[in-house]
N, C-alpha and C positions, 0 to 999 in steps of 0.2 A: 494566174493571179488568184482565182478563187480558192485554189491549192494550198496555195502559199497563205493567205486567211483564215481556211480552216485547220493548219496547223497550228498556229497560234491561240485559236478560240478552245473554250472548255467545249467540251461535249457535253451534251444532257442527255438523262436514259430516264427512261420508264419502263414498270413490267405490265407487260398486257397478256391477259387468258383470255383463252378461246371458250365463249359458252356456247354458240353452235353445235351443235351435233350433227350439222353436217360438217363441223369441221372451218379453215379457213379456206376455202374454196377458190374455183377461178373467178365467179362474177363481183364475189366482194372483194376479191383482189385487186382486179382491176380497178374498183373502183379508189380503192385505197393506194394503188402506184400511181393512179390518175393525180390524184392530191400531191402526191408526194413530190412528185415531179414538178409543181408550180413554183417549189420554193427554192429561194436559191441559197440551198446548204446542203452536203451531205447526210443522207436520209441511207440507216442501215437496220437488217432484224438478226439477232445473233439467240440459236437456240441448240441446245444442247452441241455445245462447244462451237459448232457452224455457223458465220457472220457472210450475209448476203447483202447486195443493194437492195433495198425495200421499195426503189425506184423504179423496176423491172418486174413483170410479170411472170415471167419464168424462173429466176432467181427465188425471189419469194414463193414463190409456188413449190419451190425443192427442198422447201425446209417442212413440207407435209404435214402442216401444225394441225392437228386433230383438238376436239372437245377436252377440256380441262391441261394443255397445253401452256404452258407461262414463255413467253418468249420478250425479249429484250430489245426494247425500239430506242436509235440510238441518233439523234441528229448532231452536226457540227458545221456552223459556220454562220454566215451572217443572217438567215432567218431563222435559226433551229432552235430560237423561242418560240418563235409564232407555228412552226411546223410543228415541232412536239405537241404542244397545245389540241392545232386542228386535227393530227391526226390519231389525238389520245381520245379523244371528243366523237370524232369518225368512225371509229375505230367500234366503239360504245355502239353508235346508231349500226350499224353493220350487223354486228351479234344480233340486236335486239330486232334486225328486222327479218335477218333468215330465219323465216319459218321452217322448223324442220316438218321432215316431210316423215310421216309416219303409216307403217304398217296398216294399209286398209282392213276393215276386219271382214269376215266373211259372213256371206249368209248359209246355211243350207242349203242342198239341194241334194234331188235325188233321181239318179237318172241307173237306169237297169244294166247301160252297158257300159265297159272301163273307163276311167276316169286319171286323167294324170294332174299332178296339182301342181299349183303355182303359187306365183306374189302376183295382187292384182297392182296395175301400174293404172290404169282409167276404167271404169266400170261401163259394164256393157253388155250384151250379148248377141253372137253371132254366129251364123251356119251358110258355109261355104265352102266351097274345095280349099283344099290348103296348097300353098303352091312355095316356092324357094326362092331364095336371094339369089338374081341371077343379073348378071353385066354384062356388055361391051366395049370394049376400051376404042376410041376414035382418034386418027392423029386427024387433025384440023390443019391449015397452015397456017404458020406463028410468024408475026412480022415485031414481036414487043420483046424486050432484052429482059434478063432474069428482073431487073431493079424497076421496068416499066411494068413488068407483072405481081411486082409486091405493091405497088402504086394502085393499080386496077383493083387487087385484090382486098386491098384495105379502102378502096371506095366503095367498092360493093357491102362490105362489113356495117361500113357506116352509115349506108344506105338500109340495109337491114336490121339496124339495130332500133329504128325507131319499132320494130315488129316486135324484140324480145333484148332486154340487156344483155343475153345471153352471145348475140354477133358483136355487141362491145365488147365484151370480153374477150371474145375470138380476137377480134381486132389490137386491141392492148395486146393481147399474146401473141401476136405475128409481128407487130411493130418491135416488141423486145428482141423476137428471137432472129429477124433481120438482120438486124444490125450488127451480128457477128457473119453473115455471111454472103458471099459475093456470088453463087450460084446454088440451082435449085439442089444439086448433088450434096453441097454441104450446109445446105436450108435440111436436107432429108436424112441426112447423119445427125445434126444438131439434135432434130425431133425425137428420134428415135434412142437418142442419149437422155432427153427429158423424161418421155413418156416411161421409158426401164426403169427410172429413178420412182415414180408414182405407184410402179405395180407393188405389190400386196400391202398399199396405205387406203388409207380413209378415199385419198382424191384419185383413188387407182379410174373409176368411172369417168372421171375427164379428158380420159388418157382418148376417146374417141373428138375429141376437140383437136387435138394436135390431128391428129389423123384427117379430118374433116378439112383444116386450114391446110395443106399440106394438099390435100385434092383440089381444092380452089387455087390455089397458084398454078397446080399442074394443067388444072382448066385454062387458064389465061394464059396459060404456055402452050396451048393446044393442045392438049393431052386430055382427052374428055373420056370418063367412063361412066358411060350409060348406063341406068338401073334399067329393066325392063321388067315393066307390068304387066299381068294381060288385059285383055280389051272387057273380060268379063269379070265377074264380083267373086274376089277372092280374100283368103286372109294369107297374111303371107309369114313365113317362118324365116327368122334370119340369127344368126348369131348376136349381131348387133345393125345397128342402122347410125348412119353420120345425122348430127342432128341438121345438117342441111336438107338432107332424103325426104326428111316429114313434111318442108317445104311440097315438094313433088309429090310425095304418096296423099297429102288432100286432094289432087287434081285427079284421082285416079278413082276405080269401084271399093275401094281397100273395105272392105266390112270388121278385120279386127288383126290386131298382130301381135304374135308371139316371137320373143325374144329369148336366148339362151344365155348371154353374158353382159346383158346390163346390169342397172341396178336402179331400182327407183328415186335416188337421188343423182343421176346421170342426164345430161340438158338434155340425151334425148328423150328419156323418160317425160321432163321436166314439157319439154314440144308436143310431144305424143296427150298428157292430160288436156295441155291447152285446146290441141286440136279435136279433143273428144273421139278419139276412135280408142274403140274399145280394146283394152292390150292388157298383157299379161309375162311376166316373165316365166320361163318351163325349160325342159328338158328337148328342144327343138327334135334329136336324137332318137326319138321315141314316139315321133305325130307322124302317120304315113304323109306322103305328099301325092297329090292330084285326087284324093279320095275328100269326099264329105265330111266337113268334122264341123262339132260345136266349140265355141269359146265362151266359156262365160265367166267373165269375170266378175260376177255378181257374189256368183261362190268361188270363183276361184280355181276353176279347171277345164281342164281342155278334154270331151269327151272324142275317144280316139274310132271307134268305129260304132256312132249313134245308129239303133234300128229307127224305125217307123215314131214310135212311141217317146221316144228321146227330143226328134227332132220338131214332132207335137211341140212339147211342152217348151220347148227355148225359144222355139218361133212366138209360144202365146207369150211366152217372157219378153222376148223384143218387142212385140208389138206393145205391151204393157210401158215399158222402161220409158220408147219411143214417144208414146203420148201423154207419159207426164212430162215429159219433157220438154214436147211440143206443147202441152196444156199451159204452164208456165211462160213458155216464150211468148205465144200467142197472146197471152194475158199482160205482158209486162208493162203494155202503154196502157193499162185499163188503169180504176182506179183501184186501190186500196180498201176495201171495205170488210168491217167487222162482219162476222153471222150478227150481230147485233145490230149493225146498218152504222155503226161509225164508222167514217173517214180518216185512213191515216196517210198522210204526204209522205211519200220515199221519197227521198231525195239521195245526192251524191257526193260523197266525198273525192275530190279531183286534187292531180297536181301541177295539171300542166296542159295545153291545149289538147293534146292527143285523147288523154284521160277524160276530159270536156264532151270529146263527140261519142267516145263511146259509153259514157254515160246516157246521154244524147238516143243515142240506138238501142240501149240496154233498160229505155223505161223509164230515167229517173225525172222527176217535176220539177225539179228546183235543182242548184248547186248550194247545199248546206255549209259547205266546209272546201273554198276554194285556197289551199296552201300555198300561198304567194314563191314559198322559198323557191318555187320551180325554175324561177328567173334568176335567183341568187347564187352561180354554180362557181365555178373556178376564175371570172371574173364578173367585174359588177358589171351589172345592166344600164341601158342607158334609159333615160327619161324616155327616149321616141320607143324603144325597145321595148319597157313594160308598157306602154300605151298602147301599141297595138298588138299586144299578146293579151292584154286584160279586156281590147276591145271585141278581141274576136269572140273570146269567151264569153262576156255581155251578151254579143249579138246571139248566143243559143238557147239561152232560157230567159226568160221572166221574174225566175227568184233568185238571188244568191248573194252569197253570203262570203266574203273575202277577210278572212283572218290575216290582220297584217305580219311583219315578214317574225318568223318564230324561230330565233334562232339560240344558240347557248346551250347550255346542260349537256347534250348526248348531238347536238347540232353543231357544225365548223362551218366556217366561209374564211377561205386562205385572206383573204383580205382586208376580211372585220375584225381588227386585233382584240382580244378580250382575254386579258390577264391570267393565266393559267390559278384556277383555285381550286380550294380541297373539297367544296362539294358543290361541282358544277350545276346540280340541277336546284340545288338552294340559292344559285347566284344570278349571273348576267345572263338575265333571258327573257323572250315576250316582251310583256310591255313595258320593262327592266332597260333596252336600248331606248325611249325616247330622251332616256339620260344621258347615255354613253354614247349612244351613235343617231343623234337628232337630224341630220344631214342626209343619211341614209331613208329615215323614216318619212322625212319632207318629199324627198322626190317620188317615192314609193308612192304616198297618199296623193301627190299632185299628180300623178300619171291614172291614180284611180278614179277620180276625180273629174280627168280629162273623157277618159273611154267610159263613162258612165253617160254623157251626153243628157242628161237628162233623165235618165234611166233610172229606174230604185233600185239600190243599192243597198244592200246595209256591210258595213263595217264592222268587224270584231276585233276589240283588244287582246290578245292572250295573257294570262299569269297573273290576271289583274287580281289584288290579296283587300284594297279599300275604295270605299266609293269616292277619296280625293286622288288616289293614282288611276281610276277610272275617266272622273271631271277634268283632271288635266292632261291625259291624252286626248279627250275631247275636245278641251281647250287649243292644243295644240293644234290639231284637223284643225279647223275651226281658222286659225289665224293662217295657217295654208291656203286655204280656200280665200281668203282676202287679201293676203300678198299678190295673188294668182287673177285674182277680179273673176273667181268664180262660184256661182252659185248652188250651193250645196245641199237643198231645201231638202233633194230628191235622195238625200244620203239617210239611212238610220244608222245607229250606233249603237253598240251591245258587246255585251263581255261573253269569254268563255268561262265557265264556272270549270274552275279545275285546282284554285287553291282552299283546301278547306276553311279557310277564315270567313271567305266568304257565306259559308252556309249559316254564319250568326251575322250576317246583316244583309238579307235579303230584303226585309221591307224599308230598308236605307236605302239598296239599290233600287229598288219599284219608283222613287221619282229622279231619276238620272239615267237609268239606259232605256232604251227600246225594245230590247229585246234578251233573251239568254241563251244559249246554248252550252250545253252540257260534252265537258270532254272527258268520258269515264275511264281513260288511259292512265293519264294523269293526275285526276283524283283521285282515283282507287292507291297511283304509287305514294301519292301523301299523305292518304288518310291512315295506311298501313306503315308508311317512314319504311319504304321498302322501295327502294331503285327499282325501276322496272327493266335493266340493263341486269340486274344482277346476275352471277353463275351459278349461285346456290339457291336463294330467298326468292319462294313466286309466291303469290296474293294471286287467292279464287276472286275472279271478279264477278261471280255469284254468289258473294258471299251477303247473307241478311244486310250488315252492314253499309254494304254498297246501296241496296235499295232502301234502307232508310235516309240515307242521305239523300238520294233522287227525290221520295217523295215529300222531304221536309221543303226541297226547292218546288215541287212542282206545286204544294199546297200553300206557301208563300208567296209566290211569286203572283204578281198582277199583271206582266207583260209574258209576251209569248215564248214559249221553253220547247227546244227542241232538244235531241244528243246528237251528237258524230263520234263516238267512238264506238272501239269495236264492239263494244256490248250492244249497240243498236242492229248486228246484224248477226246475236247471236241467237239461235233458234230455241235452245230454253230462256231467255230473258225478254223475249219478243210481248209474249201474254203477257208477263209482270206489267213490264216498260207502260203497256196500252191501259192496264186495270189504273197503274198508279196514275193517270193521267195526262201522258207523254202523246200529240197528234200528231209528231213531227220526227220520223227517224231517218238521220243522213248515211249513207250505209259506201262501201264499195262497187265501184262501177256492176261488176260482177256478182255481187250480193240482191242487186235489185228483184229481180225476175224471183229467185225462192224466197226474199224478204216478203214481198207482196202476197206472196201465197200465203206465206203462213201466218200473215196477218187475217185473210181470210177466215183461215180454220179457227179462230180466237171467238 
């Protein structure tokens, strides 16, 4: 039937390029067949002459779209309004949030005996025997059929996935590549047909993601091959490593690991940074094995047979590396403090419980900038649903700050229909929906409302451009809270400064919000009329510009001004930020710990 519909219906097409420089990758892939597949119309990508389901992770994946790539997204049938839309929207947020991963630079060093050079993949230094990538393969007994071990196997993914998007993606990518096959022998041909298709592209490095899900089914099949460690501190040399491995190689003495055929934007590379052991890619081919070697990825070489004097000096370099490092950690629940003795609050920018605690453990004082849309995914949340996902949250800190739900422009929710227009971040967005989507906005604030218990709160409008689209999203709270027979005394209200209009009526707003926060993302891409998605056009967000508009708000303003955007956790803008008056930076969970230091040194 659906068939038979969408051959009647027109089709709609859009062209979309790749600004990535990693390319269109697996993790954003998935995340885009994820969407794709909620809606019920045919969803296709057609590039250089090749038309794929855009619904399928491996399909899309084989069309290899690299940086500056134009490829043709094509929907048909009874929602491929609303899917073009989301995923032309989607699409935009994906680019702009792969950070490419760039060439670390090197420092000097100078060591008396040979030296081989590398790419550093996580910075570090280490001296230890170097030892091989060595397995045993275990049959186990299998009681589970090929279709009860893709079951297993995609529980497990999704079970790990709260660790890294990167076993989502895994997971999309086996659930696609399933479904053409009824046993593990033509699950292993299928692979192996993909992965040939990848080599010598941009996504050739993913091609260890097939390889990795491909050992996980044969695990659950009983087919186990064992890495094996030794019981002592080694670095260890392999060709490559499945980004599963790095799960097990933290449990182990691993002091550093050299690599011959990844590449730094490879998930294992991507696990390996996370995990901080010190790695390096090289010439594997060329490091003796079981002898003493140095790695240092500081500079970037692997010293091949270090004398006495060598091994001096990289030990006094670890030791060094190790305690600023520890210095920082150790310091990260402490306060904030200038050499001048001011106090500045780090706080955190979060998106969703998980992000919450490790804020929580990483230092931060407050939640500055809690992103509601966490609850907004492929379907809507229920009222009990955001209430106790916003209670849990509550219950971890004492400040924060919940910007309501932010969606439009470069953001899609399959379900929040919003009229496909020519320049979506000029249109339906922020506090733009109390218009268009007031229903949504009601329960959202009456679930905030509920899990606040009494609690201080404060609320943040997004996009807000006057202080009467300000007063009556207030307004609106406000009659929330009376429908509900609930008491809101404990709630503050405040805008994010992100439309430039705003910077000529701050002493207008000074008696109507409570508070300001500063989102220098989105400022910077309006005050320049430069898309922050763009593939050509970037805005320094250090530019003079930017800071006079900071200090004209922070020298106006009469209530309290914080930021959350990136510029609050960038380490040339940190000094400025503090001279011009700013006591309050919301930064990344992970930002915290060097945010605070280098507040210090100010």
């Amino acid at each position: 039937m659906q068939l038979l519909k969408n051959l009647f219906s027109k089709p709609l097409s859009t062209q979309l390029t790749v600004t990535s420089s990693n390319g269109f990758h697996l993790r954003p892939v998935a995340r885009f067949t994820a969407l794709a597949k909620s809606y019920k119309c045919d969803v296709t990508a057609t590039f250089n002459g090749k038309t794929v389901d855009a619904k399928k992770v491996n399909t899309l994946l084989s069309l290899s779209l690299e940086k500056q790539d134009t490829f043709t997204l094509t929907t048909q049938g009874k929602e491929a309004q609303q899917a073009l839309t989301s995923l032309q929207t989607l699409f935009k947020t994906l680019m702009q949030d792969d950070i490419e991963v760039t060439t670390i630079q090197k420092k000097s060093a100078h060591y008396t005996s040979k030296t081989l050079e590398g790419d550093i993949i996580a910075k570090g230094v280490a001296v230890a025997p170097a030892t091989g990538y060595k397995t045993e393969t275990i049959q186990h007994e299998n009681s589970l059929t090929f279709k009860e071990a893709i079951e297993n196997t995609l529980q497990n993914l999704e079970k790990k996935s709260k660790q890294s998007d990167i076993y989502l993606a895994q997971k999309e990518l086996l659930l696609a590549l399933s479904e053409k096959c009824d046993s593990l022998e033509s699950l292993e041909t299928l692979m192996n047909e993909e992965s040939n298709a990848l080599k010598e592209t941009k996504l050739s490095s993913k091609i260890t993601d097939y390889q990795d899900i491909l050992q996980q089914v044969k695990t659950a099949l009983g087919l186990e091959v064992k890495v094996l460690f030794p019981e002592h501190a080694f670095i260890l040399l392999a060709n490559d490593l499945l980004p599963s491995e790095i799960t097990l190689l933290v449990s182990t003495q691993v002091e550093a690991v050299v690599l011959k055929e990844t590449s730094i934007h490879s998930h294992t590379a991507i696990l390996l940074r996370a995990s901080g052991i010190t790695s390096l890619i090289a010439d594997t081919s060329k490091i003796p094995l079981e002898k003493e070697i140095i790695v240092d990825s500081i500079a970037g070489v692997v010293v091949l047979t270090p004398n006495s004097e060598d091994i001096q000096k990289a030990k006094t370099l670890q030791k060094q590396t190790k305690e600023q490092k520890a210095h920082s950690a150790t310091k990260r629940f402490e306060p904030a403090t200038t050499s001048k003795g001011k106090q500045i609050k780090v706080f955190a920018n979060v998106g969703d419980i998980e992000s919450a605690k490790a804020a929580k453990e990483e230092g931060a004082e407050g939640i500055g900038l809690l992103r509601s849309e966490f609850l907004f995914k492929s379907t809507r949340p229920t009222l009990e649903t955001q209430t106790k996902a916003y209670a849990e949250i509550f219950d971890a800190f004492d400040d924060i700050t919940v910007r309501t739900l932010d969606v439009g422009g470069d953001k899609a929710l399959p379900y929040l229909h919003i009229p496909l227009e020519d320049n979506p971040f000029l249109g339906i967005r922020g506090v733009r929906l109390f218009r268009t989507h007031p229903e949504i906005l009601e329960e959202q604030l009456h679930a905030i409302f509920v899990a606040s218990q009494g609690k201080k709160i404060k609320v943040m409008f997004p996009m807000v451009s006057t202080v009467e689209e300000f007063n009556k999203a207030k307004s609106f709270a406000q009659d929330v809270a009376k429908k509900h027979t609930i008491d809101v005394s404990n709630i503050a209200f405040g805008i994010m400064i992100e439309v430039p209009s705003v910077l000529f009526q701050i002493e207008l707003f000074n008696d109507a919000v409570d508070f300001y926060s500063i989102g220098t993302n989105d400022l910077t891409q309006y005050l320049f009329a430069v898309e922050r998605t763009h593939p050509l056009l970037k805005v320094d967000e250090l530019s003079p510009v930017v800071f006079l508009a900071l200090e004209s708000v922070v020298k106006q303003a009469t209530k309290p001004v914080s930021i959350c955007g990136e510029l609050a956790a960038n380490s040339d803008a940190i000094e400025k930020l503090i001279h011009l008056g700013l006591t309050t930076l919301s930064v990344s969970p992970k930002s915290i710990a060097q945010t605070k230091e280098r507040i210090r040194h100010v």
